[in-house]
PANUKOL-677001 format. One line per 2 residues: number of its first residue (from 1); their letters; for each residue x, y, z of C-alpha. Coordinates in nm, 4 decimals, decimal comma, always signed. Last residue first. Example, Ala and Ser with C-alpha at 12.3 -4.5 7.8 and 13.67 -1.06 7.14 Angstrom:
BEGIN
2) sa) +1,3670:-0,1060:+0,7140; +1,2300:-0,4500:+0,7800
! end
This chain:
BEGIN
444) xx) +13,1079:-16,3735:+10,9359; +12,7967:-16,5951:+10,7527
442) xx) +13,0716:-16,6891:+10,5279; +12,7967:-16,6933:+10,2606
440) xx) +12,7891:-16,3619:+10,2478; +13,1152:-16,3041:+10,1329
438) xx) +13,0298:-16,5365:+9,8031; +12,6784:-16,3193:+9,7828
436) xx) +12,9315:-16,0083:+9,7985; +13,0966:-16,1450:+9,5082
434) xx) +12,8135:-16,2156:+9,2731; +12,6701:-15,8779:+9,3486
432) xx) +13,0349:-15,7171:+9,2819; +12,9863:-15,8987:+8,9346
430) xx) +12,6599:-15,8974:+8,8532; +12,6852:-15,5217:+8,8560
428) xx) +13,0101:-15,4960:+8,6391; +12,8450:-15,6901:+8,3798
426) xx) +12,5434:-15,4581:+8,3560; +12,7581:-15,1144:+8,3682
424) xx) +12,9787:-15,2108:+8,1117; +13,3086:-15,3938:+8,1993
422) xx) +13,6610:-15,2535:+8,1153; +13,6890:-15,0524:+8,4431
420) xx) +13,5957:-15,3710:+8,6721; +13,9076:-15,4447:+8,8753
418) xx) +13,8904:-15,6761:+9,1515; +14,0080:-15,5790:+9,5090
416) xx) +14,0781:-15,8697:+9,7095; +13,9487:-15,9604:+10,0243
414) xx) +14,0155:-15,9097:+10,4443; +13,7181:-15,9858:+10,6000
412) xx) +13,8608:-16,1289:+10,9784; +13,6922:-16,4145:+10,9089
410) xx) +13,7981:-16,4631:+10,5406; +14,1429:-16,3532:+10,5992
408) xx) +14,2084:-16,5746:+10,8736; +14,0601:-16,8701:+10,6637
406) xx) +14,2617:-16,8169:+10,3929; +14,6081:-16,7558:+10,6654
404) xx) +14,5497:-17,1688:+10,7553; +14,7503:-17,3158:+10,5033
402) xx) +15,0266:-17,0581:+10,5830; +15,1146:-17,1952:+10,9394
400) xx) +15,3135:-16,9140:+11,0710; +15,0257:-16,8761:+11,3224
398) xx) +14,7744:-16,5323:+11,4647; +15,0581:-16,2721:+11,4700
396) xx) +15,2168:-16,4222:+11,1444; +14,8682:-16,3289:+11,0036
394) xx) +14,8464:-15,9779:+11,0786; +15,2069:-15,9035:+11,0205
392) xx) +15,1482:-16,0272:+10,6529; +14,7991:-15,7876:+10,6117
390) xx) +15,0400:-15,5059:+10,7250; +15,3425:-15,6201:+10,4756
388) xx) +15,1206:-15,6462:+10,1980; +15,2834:-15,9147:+10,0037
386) xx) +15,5120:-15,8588:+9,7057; +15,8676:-15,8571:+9,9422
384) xx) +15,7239:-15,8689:+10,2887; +16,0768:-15,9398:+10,3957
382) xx) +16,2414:-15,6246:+10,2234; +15,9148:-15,4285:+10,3698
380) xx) +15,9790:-15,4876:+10,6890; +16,3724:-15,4478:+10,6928
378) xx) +16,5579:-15,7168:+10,6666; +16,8268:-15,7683:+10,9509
376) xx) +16,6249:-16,0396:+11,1553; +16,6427:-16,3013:+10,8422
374) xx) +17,0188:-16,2757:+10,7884; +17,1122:-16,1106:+10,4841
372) xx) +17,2396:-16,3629:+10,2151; +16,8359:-16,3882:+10,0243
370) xx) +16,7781:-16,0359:+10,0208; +17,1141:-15,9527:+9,8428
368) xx) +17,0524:-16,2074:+9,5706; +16,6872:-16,0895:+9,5559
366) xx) +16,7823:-15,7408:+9,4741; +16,4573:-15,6740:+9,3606
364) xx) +16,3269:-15,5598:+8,9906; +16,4033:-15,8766:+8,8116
362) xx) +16,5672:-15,9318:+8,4683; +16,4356:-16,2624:+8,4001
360) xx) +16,6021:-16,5538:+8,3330; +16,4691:-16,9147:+8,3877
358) xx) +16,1344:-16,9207:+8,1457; +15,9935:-17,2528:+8,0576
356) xx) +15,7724:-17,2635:+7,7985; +15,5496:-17,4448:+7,5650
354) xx) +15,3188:-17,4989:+7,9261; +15,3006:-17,0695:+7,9072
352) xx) +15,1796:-17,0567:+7,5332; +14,9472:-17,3536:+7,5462
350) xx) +14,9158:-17,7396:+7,6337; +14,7142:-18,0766:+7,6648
348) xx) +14,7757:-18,1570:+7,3224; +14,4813:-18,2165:+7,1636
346) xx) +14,3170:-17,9024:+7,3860; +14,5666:-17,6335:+7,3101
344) xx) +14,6222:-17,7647:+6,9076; +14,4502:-17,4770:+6,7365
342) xx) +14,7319:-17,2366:+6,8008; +14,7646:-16,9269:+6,5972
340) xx) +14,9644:-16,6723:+6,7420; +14,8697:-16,3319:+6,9132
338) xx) +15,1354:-16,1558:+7,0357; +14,9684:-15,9022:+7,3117
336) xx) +15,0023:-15,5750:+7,4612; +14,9248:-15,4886:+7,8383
334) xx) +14,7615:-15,1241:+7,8744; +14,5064:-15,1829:+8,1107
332) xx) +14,2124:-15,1874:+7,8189; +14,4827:-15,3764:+7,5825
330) xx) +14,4520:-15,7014:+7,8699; +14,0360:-15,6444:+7,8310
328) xx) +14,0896:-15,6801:+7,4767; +14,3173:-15,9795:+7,4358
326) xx) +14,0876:-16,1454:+7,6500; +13,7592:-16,0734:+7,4361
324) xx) +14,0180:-16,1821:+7,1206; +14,0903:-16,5198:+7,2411
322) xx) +14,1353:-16,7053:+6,9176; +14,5185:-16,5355:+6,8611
320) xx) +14,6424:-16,7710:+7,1654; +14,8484:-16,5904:+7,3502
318) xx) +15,1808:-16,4525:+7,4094; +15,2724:-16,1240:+7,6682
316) xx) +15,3571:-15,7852:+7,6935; +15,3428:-15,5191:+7,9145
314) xx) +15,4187:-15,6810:+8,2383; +15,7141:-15,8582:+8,0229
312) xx) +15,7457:-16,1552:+7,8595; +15,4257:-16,3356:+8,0226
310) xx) +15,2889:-16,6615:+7,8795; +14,9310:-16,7495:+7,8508
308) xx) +14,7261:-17,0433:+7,9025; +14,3944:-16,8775:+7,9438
306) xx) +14,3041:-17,0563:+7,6253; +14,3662:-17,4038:+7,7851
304) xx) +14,0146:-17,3003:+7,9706; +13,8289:-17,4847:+7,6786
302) xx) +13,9227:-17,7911:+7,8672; +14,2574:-18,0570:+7,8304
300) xx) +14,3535:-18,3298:+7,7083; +14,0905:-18,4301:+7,4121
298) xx) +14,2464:-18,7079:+7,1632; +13,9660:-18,9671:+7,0398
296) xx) +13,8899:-18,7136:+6,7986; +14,1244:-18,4024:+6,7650
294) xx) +14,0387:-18,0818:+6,9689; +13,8036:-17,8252:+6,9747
292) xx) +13,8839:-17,4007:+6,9384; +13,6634:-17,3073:+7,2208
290) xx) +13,6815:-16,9578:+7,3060; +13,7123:-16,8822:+7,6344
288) xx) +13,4801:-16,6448:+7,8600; +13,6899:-16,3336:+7,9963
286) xx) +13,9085:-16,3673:+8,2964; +13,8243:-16,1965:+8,5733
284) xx) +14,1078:-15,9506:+8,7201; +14,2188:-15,9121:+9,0110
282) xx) +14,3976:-15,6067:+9,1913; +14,7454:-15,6121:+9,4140
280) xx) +14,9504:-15,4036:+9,6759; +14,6706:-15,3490:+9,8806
278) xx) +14,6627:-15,6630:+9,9999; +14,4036:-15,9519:+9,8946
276) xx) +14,6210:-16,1657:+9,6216; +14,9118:-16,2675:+9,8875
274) xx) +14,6355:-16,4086:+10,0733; +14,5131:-16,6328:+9,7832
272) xx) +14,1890:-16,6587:+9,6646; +13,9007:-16,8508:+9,8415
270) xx) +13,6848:-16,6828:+9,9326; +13,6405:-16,4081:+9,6819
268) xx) +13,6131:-16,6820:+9,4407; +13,8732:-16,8649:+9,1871
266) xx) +13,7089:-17,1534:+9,0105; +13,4642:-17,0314:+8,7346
264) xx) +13,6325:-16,6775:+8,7641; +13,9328:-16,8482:+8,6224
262) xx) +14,2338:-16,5781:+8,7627; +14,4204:-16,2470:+8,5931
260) xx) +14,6970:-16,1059:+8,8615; +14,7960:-15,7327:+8,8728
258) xx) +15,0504:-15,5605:+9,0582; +14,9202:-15,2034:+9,1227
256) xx) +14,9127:-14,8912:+8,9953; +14,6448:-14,9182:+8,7547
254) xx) +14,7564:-14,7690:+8,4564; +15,1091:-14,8969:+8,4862
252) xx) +15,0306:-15,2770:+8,6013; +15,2627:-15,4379:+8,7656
250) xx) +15,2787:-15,8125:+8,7087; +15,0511:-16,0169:+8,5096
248) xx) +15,0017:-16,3286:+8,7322; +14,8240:-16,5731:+8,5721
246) xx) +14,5885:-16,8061:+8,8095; +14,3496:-17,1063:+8,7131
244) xx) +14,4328:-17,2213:+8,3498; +14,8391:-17,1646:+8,4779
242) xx) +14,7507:-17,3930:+8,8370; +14,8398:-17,6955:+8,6757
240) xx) +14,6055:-18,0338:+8,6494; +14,2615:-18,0757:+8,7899
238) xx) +14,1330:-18,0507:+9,1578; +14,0637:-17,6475:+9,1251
236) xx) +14,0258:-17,3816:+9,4112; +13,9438:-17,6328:+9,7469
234) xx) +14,3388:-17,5740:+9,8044; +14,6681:-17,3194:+9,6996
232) xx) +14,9140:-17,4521:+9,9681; +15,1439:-17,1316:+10,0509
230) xx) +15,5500:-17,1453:+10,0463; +15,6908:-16,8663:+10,1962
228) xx) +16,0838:-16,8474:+10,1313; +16,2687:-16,7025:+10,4308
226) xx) +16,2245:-16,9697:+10,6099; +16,6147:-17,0474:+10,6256
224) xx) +16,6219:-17,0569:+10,2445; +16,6912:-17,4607:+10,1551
222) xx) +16,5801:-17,6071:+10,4707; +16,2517:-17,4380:+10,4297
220) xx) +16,2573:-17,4384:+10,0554; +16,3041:-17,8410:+10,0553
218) xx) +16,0569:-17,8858:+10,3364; +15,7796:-17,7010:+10,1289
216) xx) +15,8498:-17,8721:+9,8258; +15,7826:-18,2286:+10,0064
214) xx) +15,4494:-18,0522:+10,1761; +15,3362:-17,9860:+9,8577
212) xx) +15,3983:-18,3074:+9,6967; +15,2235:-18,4958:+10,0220
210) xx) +14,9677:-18,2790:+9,9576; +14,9081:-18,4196:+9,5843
208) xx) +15,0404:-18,2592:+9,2662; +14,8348:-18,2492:+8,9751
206) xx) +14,5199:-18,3728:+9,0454; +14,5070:-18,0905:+9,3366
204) xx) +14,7159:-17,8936:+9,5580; +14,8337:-17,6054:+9,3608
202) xx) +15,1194:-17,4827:+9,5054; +15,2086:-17,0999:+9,5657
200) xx) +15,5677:-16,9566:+9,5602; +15,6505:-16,6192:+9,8460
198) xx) +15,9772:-16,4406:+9,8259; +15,9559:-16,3195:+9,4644
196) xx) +15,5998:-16,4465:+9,3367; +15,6919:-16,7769:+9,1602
194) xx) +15,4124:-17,0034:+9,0686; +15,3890:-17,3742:+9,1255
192) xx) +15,1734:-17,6872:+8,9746; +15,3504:-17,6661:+8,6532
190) xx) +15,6132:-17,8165:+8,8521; +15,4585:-18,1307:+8,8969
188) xx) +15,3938:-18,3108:+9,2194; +15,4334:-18,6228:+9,3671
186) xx) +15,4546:-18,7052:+9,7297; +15,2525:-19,0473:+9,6965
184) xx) +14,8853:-19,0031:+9,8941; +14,6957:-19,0630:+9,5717
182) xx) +14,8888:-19,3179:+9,4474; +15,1733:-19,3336:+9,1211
180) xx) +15,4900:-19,5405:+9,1252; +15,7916:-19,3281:+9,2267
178) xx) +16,0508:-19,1711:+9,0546; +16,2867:-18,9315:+9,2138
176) xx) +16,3962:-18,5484:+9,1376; +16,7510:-18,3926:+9,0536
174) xx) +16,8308:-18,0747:+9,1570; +17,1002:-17,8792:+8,9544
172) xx) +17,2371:-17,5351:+9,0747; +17,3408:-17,2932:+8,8258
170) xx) +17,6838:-17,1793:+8,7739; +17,7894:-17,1472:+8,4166
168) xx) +17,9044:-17,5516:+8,3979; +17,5621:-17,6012:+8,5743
166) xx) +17,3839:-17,4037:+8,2955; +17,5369:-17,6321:+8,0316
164) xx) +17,4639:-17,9109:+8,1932; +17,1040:-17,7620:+8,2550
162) xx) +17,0669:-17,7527:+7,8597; +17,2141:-18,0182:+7,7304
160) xx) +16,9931:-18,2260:+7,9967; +16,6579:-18,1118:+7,9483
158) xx) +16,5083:-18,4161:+7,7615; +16,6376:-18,6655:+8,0471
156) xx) +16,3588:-18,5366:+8,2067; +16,1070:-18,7185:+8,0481
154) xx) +16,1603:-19,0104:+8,2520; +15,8684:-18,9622:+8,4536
152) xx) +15,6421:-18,8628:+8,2186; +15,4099:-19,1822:+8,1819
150) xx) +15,4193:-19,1814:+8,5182; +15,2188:-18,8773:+8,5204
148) xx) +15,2066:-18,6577:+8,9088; +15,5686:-18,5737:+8,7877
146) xx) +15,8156:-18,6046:+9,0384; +15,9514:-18,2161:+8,9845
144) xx) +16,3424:-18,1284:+8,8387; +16,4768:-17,8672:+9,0328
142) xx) +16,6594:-17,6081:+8,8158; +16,8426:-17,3259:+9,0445
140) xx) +17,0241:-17,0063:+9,1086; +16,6715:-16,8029:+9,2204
138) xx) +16,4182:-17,0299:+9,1091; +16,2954:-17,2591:+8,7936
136) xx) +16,0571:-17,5376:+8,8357; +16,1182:-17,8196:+8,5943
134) xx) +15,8767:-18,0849:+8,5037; +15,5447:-17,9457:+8,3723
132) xx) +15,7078:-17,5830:+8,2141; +15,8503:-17,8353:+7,9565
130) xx) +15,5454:-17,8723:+7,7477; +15,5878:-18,0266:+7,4296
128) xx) +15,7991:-18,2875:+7,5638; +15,6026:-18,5611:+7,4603
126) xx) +15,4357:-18,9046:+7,6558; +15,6777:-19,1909:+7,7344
124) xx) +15,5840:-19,5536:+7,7872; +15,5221:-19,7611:+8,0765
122) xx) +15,5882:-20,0808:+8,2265; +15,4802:-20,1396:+8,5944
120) xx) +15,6511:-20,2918:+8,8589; +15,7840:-19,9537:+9,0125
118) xx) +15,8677:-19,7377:+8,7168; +16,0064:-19,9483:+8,4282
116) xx) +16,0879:-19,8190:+8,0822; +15,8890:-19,8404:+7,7685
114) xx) +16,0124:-19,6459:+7,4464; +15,7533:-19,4635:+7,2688
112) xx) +15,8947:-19,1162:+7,3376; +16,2293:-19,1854:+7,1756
110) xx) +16,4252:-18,8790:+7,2196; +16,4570:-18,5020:+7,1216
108) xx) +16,6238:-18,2451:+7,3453; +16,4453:-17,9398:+7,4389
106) xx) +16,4963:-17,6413:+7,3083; +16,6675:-17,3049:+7,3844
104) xx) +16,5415:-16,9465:+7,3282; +16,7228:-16,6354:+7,3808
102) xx) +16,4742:-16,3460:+7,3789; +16,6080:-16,0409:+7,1618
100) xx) +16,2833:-15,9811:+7,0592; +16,2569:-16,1374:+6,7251
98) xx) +16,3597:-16,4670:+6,9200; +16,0484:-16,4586:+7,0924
96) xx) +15,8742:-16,4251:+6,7710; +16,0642:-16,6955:+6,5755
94) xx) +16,0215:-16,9577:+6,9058; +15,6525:-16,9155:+6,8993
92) xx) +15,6458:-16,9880:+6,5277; +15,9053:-17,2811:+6,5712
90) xx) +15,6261:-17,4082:+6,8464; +15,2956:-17,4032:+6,5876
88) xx) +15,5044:-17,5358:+6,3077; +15,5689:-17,8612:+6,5529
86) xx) +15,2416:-17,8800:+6,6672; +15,1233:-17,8769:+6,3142
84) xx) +15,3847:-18,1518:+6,2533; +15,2967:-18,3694:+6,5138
82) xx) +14,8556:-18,2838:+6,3785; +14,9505:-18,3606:+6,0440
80) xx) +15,1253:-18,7118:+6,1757; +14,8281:-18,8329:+6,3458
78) xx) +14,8860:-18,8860:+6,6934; +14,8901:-19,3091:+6,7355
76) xx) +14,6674:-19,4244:+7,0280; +14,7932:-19,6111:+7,3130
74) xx) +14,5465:-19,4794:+7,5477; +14,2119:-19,3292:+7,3700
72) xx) +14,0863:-19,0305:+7,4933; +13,7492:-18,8952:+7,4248
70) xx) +13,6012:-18,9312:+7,7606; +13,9073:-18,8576:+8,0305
68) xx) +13,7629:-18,9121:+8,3904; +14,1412:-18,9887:+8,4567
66) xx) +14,3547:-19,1230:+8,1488; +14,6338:-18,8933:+8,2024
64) xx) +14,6041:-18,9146:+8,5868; +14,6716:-19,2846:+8,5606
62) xx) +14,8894:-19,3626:+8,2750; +14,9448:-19,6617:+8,0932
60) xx) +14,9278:-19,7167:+7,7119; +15,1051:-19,3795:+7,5928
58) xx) +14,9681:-19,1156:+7,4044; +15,2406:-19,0585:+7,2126
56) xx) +15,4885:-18,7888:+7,0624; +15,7529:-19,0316:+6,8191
54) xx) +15,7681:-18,7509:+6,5975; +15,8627:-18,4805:+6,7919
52) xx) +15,6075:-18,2517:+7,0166; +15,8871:-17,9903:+7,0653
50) xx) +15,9292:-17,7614:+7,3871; +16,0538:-17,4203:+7,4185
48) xx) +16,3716:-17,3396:+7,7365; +16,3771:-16,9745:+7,8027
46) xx) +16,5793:-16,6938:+7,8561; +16,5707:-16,2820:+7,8969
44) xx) +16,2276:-16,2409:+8,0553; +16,1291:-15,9083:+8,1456
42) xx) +15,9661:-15,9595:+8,5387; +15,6465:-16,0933:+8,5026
40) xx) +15,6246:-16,4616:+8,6608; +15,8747:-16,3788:+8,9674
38) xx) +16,2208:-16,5003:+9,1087; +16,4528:-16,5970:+8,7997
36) xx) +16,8062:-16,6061:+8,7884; +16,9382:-16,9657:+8,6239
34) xx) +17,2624:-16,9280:+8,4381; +17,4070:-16,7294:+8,1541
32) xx) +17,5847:-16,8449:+7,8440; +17,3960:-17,1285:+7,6367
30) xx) +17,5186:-17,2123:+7,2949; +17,2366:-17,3667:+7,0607
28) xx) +16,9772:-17,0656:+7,0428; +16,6737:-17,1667:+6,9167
26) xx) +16,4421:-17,2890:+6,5585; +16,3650:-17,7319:+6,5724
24) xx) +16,4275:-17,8956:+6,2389; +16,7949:-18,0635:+6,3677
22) xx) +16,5211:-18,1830:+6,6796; +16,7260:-18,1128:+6,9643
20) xx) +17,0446:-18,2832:+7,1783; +16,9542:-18,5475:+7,3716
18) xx) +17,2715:-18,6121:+7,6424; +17,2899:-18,9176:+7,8521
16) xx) +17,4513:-19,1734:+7,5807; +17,7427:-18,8825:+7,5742
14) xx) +17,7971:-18,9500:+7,9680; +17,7043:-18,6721:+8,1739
12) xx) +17,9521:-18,5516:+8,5001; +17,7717:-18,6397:+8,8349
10) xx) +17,7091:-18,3551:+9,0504; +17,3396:-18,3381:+9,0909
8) xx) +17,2429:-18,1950:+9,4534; +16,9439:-18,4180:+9,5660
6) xx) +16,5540:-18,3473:+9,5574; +16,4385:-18,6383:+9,7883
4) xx) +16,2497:-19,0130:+9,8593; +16,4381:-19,1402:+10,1197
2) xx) +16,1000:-19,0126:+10,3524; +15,8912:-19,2356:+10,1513
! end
């Protein structure tokens, strides 16, 4: 699979190529910045919204889709109340973004029931309601992912007014490749990635497989000189997209420090992220999700679709309005929310941050300037970027294999610092005790 690449796009688009969007569908038509986006918090200026259009489906074949699924029927119609309550649901998301000055472009609308060929199997399309799945965003560039759902595939083809339009105003185009799903194929969605300046961590699991990872990895090696870190996220979750397991919040005023929220039922002491343990950053639990169902015969995704949140600024993001013990605990460190109505998380296998796709924020580094100086002539803190630059020189000194810095930092006891202000005394106890049982069982 080694002819299997993310390639320059340079072709010019026939008319037949371009889907232009729903005529029903709220956003900004004419398009004039490009791609500049390095982090998940900085103040976002543009975004590409989804749209679960009429012909949304829940296609015949599809083998992640379908996997361990109980109450999911393939090849079953969506009801049309619940298209256009998806529908309302993304044009209110759209108005509020748009009520702060956000410009907000959606996807193109096409024939999701139309069968088309990947390998030797015959498939049909899926929805685009959640566009943060196939495109990953970064620096100067869209690079379209091989999504882990064959069903999906094709759905790219949705985003193409929009990236030729931010080609024309300078943006780099990658195109991906199809190949038939297996568990070893290099396939990977882009949901599966988040952005952290100079350093992007991939979720290895259900969603992407290692052989994704490692294809990513090559292609921002070769791409940056090495001066892009990309770090395997593993044994933390084997379902699909990392944004139920990790949110990254950004800096946090009352606290001092950059601040990432994470699934306590997945994401231990032991096995959190490097970049997560320096002094430079805090964690925070997420609190218990509320469970707003799903259709019959048409359940996605878990009650943890809730923590599916999407970050404007560090001091403001969208939710879902059901999850008021979250909502709290983000006021208690001084981050407001927008609270919207969305009952639909779980039937549709999305929430705020999969409805979006965010490719220009207004970011705090000079990463342009980072990026053209030569590796040796940055100073220490310029190539630490957002990671502790002591607990980074600590590592390199032992490998520049990142898959194996976890395991440093767990025997040499290096952990994160969580933040427990907003619990009462009884909750705050079970959690350190909880954690240092976690440590324990190291047996350092």
């Amino acid at each position: 699979m080694d002819n299997l690449q993310f390639k320059l796009f340079e072709k010019e688009l026939s008319k037949e190529d371009i889907f232009l969007p729903h005529q029903n569908t709220i956003g900004d038509k004419v398009i004039t910045d490009k791609v500049h986006v390095f982090t998940e918090w900085a103040p976002v200026k543009s975004l590409i919204l989804g749209y679960f259009g009429d012909s949304s489906n829940l296609p015949l074949h599809d083998e992640v889709i379908f996997k361990d699924e109980e109450d999911l029927i393939p090849g079953m119609d969506i009801p049309k109340r619940v298209i256009e309550r998806c529908q309302e649901i993304q044009n209110n998301a759209a108005t509020e973004l748009m009520k702060r000055g956000i410009k907000v472009y959606r996807v193109g609308d096409t024939d999701m029931k139309q069968a088309f060929k990947v390998g030797d199997t015959m498939v049909q399309g899926f929805n685009s309601f959640s566009p943060r799945d196939l495109i990953f965003c970064y620096h100067d560039s869209v690079i379209e992912f091989p999504s882990i759902c064959t069903s999906r595939q094709h759905e790219h083809r949705t985003f193409n007014w929009i990236l030729e339009q931010l080609r024309k105003n300078g943006s780099k185009w990658y195109t991906s490749y199809v190949c038939p799903f297996t568990p070893t194929a290099p396939l990977l969605d882009a949901a599966q990635l988040l952005r952290i300046g100079l350093d992007i961590l991939v979720l290895v699991s259900m969603g992407g497989t290692y052989e994704g990872y490692l294809k990513v990895k090559d292609f921002f090696n070769t791409k940056y000189g090495g001066k892009v870190r990309v770090h395997p996220i593993i044994n933390v979750y084997d379902g699909i997209h990392v944004d139920t397991t990790f949110t990254i919040l950004g800096f946090n005023k009352k606290l001092q420090k950059y601040l990432v929220l994470v699934n306590p039922k997945r994401v231990t002491p032991t096995n959190m992220p490097v970049i997560f343990r320096g002094k430079n950053w805090a964690v925070l639990n997420c609190a218990p999700m509320v469970d707003q169902g799903h259709e019959k015969n048409m359940c996605i995704a878990s009650t943890c679709i809730g923590m599916n949140i999407f970050i404007l600024n560090s001091e403001l993001l969208l939710m879902d309005d059901a999850q008021k013990e979250l909502a709290n605990h983000l006021n208690f460190y001084g981050i407001e929310t927008i609270q919207i109505k969305h009952e639909q998380g779980r039937t549709v296998g999305g929430g705020m941050h999969c409805m979006t796709n965010d490719y220009y924020r207004e970011e705090e580094m000079d990463f342009d300037r980072i990026l053209n100086t030569p590796k040796e002539k940055l100073s220490r803190e310029e190539d630490a970027c957002y990671f502790d630059a002591d607990i980074l020189e600590v590592l390199r000194k032992e490998t520049e294999d990142e898959e194996k810095w976890v395991d440093i930092c767990n025997k040499k006891g290096i952990f994160a610092t969580y933040v427990t202000d907003h619990l009462d005394d009884e909750s705050k106890k079970d959690l350190l005790e909880k954690n240092e049982k976690c440590i324990k069982s190291l047996n350092l």
